[in-house]
C-alpha positions in Angstrom: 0.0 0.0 0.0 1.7 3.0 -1.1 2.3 5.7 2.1 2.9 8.6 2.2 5.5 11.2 4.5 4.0 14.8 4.1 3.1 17.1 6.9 -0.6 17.7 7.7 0.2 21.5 9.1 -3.2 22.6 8.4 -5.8 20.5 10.3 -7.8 19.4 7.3 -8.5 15.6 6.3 -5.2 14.1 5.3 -5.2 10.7 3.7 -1.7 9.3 4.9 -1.9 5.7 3.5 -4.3 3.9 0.7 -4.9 1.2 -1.0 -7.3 -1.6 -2.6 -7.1 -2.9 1.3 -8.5 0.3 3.0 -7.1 3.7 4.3 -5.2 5.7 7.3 -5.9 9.2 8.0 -5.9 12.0 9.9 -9.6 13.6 10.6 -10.3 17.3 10.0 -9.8 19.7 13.4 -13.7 20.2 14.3 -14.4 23.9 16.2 -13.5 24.0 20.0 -16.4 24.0 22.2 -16.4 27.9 23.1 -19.1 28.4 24.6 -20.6 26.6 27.8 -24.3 27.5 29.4 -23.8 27.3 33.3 -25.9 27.7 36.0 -25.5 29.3 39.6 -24.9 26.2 42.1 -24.7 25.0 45.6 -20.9 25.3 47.2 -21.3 21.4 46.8 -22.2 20.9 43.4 -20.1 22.5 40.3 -21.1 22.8 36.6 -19.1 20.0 34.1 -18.0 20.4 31.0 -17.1 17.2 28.6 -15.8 16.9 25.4 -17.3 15.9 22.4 -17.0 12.0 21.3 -15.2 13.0 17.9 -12.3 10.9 16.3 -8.8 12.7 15.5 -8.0 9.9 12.9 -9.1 6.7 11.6 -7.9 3.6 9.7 -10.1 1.5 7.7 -10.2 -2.6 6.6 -12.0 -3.1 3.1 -13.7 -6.6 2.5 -11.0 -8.2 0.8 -9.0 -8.3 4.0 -11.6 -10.9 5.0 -12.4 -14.4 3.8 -15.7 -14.3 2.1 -18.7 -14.2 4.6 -16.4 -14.7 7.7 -14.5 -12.8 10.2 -11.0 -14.4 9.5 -8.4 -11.3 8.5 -5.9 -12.3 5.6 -1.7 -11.7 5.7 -2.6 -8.6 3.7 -4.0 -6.4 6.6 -0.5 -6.1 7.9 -0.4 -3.2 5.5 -3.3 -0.9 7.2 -2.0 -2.3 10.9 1.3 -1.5 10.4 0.5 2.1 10.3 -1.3 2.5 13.1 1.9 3.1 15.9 2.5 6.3 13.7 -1.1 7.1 13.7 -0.7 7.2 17.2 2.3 9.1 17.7 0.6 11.8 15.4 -2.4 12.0 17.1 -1.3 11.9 21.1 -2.5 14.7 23.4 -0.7 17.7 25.2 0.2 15.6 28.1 1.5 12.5 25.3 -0.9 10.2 25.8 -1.7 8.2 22.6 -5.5 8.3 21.0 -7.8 5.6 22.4 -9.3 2.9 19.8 -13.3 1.9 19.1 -13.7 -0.2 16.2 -16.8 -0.5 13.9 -17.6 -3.7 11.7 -20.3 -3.0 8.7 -21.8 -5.4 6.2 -24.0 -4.9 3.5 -27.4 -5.0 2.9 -28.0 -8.3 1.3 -29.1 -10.8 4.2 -31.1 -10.3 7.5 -30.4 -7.8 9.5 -29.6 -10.1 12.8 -27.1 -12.1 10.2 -25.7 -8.6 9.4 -25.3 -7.4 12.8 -23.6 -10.0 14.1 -20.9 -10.9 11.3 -20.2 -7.0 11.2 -19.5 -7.8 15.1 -17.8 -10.9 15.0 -15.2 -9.0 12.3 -15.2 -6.1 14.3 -13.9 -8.6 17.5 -11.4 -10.0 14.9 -9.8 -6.6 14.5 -9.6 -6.2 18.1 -8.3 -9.3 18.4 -5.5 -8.1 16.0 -4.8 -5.1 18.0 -4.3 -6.2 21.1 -2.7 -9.1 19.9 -5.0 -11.6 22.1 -5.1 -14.8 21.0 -8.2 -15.8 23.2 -10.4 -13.7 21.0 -9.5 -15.4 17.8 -9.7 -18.4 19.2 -13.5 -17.7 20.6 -14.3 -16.9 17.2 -13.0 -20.2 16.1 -14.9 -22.2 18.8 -18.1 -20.3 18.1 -18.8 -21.0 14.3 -22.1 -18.7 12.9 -23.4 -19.1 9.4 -20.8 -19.3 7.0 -18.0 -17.6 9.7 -16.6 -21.6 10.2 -13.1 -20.9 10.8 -12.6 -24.7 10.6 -14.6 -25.4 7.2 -13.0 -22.4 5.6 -9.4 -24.1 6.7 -8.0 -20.9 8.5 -5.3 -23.0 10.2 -3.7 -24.1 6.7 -3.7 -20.5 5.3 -2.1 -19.6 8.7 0.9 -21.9 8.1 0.9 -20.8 4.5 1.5 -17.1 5.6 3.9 -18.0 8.2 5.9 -19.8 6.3 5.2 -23.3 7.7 4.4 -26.8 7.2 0.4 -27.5 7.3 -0.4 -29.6 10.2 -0.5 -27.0 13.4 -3.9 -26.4 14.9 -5.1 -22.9 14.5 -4.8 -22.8 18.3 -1.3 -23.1 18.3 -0.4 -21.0 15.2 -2.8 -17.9 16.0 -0.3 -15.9 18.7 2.6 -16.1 16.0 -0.1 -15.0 13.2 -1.4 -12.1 15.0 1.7 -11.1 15.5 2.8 -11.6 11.5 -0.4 -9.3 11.0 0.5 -6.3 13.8 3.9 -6.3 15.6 2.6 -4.0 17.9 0.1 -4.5 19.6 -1.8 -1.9 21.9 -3.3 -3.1 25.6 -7.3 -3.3 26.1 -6.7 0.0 28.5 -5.8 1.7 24.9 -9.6 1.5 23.9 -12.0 4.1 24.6 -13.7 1.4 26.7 -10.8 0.4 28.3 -11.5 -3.2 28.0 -13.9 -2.6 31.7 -16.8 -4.3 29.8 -16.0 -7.9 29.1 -18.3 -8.1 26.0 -16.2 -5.5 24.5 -19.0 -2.2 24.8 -17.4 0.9 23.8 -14.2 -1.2 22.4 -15.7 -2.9 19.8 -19.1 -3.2 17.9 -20.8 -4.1 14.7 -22.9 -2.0 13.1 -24.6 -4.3 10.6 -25.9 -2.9 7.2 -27.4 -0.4 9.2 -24.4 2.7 8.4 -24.1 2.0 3.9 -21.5 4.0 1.8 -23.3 2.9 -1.1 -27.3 2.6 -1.6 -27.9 1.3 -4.9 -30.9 2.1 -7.2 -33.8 0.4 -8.0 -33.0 0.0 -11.3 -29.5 -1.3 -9.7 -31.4 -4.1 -7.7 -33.6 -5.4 -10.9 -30.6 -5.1 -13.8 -27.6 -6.1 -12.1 -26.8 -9.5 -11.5 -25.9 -10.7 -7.9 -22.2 -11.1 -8.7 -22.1 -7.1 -9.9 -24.4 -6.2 -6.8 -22.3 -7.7 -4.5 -19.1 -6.1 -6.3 -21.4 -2.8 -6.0 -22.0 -3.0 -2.3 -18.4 -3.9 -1.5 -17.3 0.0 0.2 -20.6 -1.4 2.4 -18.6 -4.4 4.4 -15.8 -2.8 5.9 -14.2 -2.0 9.4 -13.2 1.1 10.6 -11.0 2.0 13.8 -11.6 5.2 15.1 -9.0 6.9 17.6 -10.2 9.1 20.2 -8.5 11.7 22.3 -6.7 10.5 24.8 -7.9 12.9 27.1 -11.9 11.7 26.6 -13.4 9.1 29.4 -16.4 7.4 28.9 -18.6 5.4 30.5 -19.4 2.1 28.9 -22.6 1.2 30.7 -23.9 4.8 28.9 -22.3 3.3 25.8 -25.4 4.0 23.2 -23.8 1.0 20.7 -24.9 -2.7 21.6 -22.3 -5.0 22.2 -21.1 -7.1 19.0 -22.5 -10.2 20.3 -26.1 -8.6 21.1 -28.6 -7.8 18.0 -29.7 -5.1 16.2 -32.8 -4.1 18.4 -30.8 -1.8 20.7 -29.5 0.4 17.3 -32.6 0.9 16.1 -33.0 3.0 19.4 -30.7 5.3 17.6 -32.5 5.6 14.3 -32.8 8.8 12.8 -36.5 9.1 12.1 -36.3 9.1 8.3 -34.0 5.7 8.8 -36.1 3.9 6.5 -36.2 6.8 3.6 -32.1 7.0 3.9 -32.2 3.7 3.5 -33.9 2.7 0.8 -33.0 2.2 -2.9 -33.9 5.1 -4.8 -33.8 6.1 -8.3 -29.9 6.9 -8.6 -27.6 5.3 -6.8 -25.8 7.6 -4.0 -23.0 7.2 -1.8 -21.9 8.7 1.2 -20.1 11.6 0.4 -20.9 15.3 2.1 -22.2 17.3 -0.7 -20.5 20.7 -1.9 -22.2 23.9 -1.3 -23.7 25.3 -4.6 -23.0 22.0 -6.2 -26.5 20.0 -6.6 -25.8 16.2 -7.7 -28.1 13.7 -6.3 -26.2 10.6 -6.0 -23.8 12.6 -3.3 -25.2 12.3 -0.4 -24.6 12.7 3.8 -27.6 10.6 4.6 -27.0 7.1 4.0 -26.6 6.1 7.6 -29.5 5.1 9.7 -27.9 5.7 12.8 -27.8 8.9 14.5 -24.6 8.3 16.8 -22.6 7.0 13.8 -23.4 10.3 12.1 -22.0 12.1 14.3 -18.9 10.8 14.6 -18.5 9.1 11.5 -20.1 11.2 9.1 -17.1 13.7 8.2 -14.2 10.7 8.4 -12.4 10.7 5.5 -12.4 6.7 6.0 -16.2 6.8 5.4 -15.9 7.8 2.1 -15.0 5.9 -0.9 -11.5 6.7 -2.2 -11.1 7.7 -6.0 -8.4 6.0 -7.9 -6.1 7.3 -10.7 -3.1 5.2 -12.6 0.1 6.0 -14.1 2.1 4.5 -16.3 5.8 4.3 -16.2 7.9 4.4 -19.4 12.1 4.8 -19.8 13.5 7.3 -22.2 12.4 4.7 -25.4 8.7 4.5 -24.4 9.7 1.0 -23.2 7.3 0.4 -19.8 9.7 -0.4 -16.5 8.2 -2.7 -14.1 8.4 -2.1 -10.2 10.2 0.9 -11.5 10.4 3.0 -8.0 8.9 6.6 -7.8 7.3 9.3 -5.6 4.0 11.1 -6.6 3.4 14.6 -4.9 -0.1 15.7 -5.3 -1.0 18.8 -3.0 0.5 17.7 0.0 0.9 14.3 -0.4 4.7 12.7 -1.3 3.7 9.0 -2.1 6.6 6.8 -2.5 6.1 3.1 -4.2 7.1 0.6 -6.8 5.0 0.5 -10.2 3.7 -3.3 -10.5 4.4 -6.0 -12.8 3.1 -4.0 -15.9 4.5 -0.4 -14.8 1.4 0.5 -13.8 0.8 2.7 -10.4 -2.1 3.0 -8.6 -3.6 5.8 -6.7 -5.7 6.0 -4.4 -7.3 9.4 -2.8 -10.0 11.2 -1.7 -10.4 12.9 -5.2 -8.8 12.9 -8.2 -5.9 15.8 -8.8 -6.1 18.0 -11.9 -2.4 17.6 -12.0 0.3 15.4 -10.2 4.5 15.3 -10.4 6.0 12.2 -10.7 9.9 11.5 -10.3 11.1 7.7 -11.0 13.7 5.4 -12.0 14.7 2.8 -14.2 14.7 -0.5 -11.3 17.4 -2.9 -10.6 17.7 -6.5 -12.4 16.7 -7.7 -9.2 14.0 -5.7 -8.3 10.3 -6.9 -8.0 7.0 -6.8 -5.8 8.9 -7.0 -2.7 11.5 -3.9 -3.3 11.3 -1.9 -0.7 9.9 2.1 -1.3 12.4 4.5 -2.1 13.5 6.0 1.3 13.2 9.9 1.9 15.3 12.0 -0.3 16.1 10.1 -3.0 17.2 10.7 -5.9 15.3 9.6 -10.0 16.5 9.3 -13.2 13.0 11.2 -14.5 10.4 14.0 -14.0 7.3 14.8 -15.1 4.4 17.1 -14.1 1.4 15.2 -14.9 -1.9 16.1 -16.4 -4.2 14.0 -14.6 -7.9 14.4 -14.3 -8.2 14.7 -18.3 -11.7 14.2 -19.6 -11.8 11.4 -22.5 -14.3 12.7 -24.5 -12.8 16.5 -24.8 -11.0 17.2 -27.8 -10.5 20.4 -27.3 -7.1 22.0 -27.9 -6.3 23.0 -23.9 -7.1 18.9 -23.2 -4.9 18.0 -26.7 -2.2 20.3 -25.0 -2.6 18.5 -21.4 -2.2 15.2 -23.2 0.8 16.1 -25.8 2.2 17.2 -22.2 2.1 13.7 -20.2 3.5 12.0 -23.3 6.7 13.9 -22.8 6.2 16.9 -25.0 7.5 19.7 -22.8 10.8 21.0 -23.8 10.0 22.7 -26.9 11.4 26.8 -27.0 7.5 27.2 -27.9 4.5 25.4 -27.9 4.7 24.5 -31.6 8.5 23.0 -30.9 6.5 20.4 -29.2 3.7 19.9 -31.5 5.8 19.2 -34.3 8.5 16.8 -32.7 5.4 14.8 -31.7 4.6 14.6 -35.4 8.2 13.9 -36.4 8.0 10.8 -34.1 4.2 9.9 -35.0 4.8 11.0 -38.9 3.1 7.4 -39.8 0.5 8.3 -38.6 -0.7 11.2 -39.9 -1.7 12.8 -43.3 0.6 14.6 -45.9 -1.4 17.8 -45.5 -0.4 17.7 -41.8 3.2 16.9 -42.2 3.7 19.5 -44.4 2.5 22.1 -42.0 4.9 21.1 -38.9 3.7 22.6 -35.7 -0.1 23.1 -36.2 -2.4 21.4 -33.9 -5.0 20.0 -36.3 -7.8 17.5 -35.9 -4.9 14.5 -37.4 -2.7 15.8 -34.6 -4.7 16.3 -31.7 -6.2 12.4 -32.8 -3.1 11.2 -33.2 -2.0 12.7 -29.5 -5.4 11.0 -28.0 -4.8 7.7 -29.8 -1.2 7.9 -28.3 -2.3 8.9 -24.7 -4.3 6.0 -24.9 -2.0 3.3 -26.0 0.5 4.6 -23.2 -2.5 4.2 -20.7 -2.6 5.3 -17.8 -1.0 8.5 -19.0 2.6 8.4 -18.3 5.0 8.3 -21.3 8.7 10.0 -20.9 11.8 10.4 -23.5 15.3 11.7 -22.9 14.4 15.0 -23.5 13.1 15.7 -20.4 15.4 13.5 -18.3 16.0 15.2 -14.5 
């Protein structure tokens, strides 16, 4: 999962780490309580004052960090856990004290909602399991199988050797301390949660939320066209888990806890229903996602009301981890338009610096809370031995190549500004003038193109500009470099 090691100096939502497997980041600051209505009292009795429950930051687990309709977490979540030491160093109070931990399990809306609730629960106990590093929670789950969470049928204790590097044959008993150590190396105590493990069913620490808190509603039309297979890829961003972390400095008590434990049912959220739960969420006739909408800007598949629950609105409803991350992809090319695989490079979009490896086809992958209009990307040509498991370039280093990128380029806009944008990301940039670079694009695309155009070197005709889209698209996504621009 590509990271990232810019500054948040601002106190606005900062994604710090993304991927296909889910998100860290770094909440937007929320206005001080300022104001305080008091009331004369007796020399026994004083007025309090408490904080608001809001997160600082948040991490999240997609669905494929799960085995399907189970609570078992795959090798691959060591990428969001291993983040989550910094996290807390980012995040700790005046006095040092690290941000305390609540996690959330969701699922979808396919199923019964008691199903729901309780798998969204029993995943949500599996990441807690995780963080603390207690085996005795994972191995609860194992003894206790529901529905299609058989931790024995679905041979957990197999895939455990397998990611351990070790001979089948171990029960999962014996392997799981080792494993949930493979998965988080560090783990935090139960007095890190906002709980602080006093509740021995978890309340406050851990809870499932069902389908009862959606990303995505999709339409009616959705639900009658789509087969189940697209549905269910649909309602993915639905089944997730997301840790929230919580100022150190805010106590709770967990008996006044409104969320029901993950092992109890759905009855007690229902409590906390907005009144229009049912109208948020039902299929409609667009599809909308959770995503606060823009002032001025009316689009109505955006939407801030797709969650049922009052109490989860509040605290959830800004979190960058509650809404669905765009993606963009570039692609990597050497000074002869030939593609370099796990060819390392750093992106810098706004104040992002994302370091990675491009994959097996020199293709990166991005994955944000919006896509940038433009992006500057430095890389180099890898090493023989490099592959999937190279290792980031560290802070500071130095690439071979540089290129400001045109990103968020419309496909259908042949206009010239766009034809420009795209002439640009193939590498056209070092021209004295604008028509420089025009016509040593048609020098090297000269098979392509008319007589009529040759002959007038420089123009930026409808054969050009083509030719330029046809190009940008074969080097898709976007990047394409020559020596001419070499850093």
């Amino acid at each position: 999962m590509p990271s990232d090691n810019a500054v948040d100096a601002d106190g606005a939502e900062f994604v710090l780490a993304s991927g296909l497997e889910g998100q860290v980041s770094s909440h937007p600051d929320t206005p001080s309580q300022t104001k305080a209505f008091v009331a004369p009292t007796l020399a026994d009795r004083t007025n309090t004052i408490g904080l608001d429950i809001v997160p600082v930051a948040c991490l999240s687990l997609n669905d494929i960090l799960f085995e399907f309709d189970s609570s078992f977490i795959i090798p691959d979540a060591v990428k969001i856990f291993r983040h989550l030491p910094a996290l807390r160093s980012r995040h700790a109070s005046l006095t040092g004290g690290p941000p305390l931990l609540s996690v959330f399990g969701h699922a979808d809306p396919v199923g019964e909602d008691a199903y729901n609730k309780t798998l969204s629960g029993r995943r949500a106990k599996a990441v807690y399991g995780v963080l603390t590093g207690d085996a005795s929670v994972w191995l609860e789950l194992e003894k206790t199988p529901f529905g299609g969470d058989n931790w024995a049928a679905k041979g957990v204790a197999a895939r455990m050797a397998r990611a351990l590097g070790r001979p089948s044959g171990p029960s999962a008993a014996a392997l799981t301390p080792d494993y949930l150590r493979l998965l988080n190396p560090t783990p935090v105590t139960k007095a890190d949660f906002l709980g602080r493990g006093a509740d021995p069913g978890g309340k406050a620490d851990y809870q499932g939320c069902g389908e009862f808190n959606p990303l995505i509603i999709l339409s009616k039309q959705d639900g009658t066209k789509l087969t189940k297979a697209q549905r269910d890829a649909a309602n993915a961003p639905d089944r997730r888990v997301v840790v929230f972390l919580f100022s150190a400095l805010r106590t709770i008590n967990p008996d006044l806890w409104p969320c029901p434990r993950a092992s109890e049912g759905p009855g007690q959220c229902r409590k906390r229903f907005f009144a229009n739960a049912a109208t948020r969420l039902a299929a409609g006739a667009v599809r909308r996602e959770h995503k606060e909408p823009q002032p001025g800007v009316s689009d109505p598949t955006v939407a801030d009301d797709t969650f049922a629950c009052r109490f989860y609105q509040r605290i959830a409803g800004p979190s960058p981890c509650e809404k669905i991350l765009r993606m963009y992809q570039l692609r990597l090319f050497d000074e002869v338009a030939a593609p370099l695989p796990f060819a390392p490079y750093t992106i810098t979009s706004g104040r992002r610096v994302i370091p990675g490896r491009a994959d097996a086809g020199a293709i990166v992958t991005v994955h944000d809370l919006k896509v940038p209009a433009t992006a500057t990307v430095k890389w180099s040509r890898p090493k023989a031995s490099d592959d999937a498991s190279a290792p980031d370039p560290a802070p500071g280093a130095t690439f071979d190549f540089e290129l400001d990128v045109f990103v968020d380029l419309p496909d259908d806009d042949d206009s010239d500004a766009v034809a420009l944008q795209r002439l640009s990301n193939l590498g056209y940039v070092l021209g004295l003038k604008q028509a420089d670079d025009i016509a040593a694009f048609q020098r090297d695309y000269a098979s392509k193109l008319p007589p009529s155009t040759l002959d007038r070197p420089g123009v930026l005709d409808g054969p050009t500009k083509k030719a330029i889209s046809d190009a940008h698209k074969d080097a898709e996504p976007l990047v394409k470099t020559n020596d001419r621009f070499k850093a």
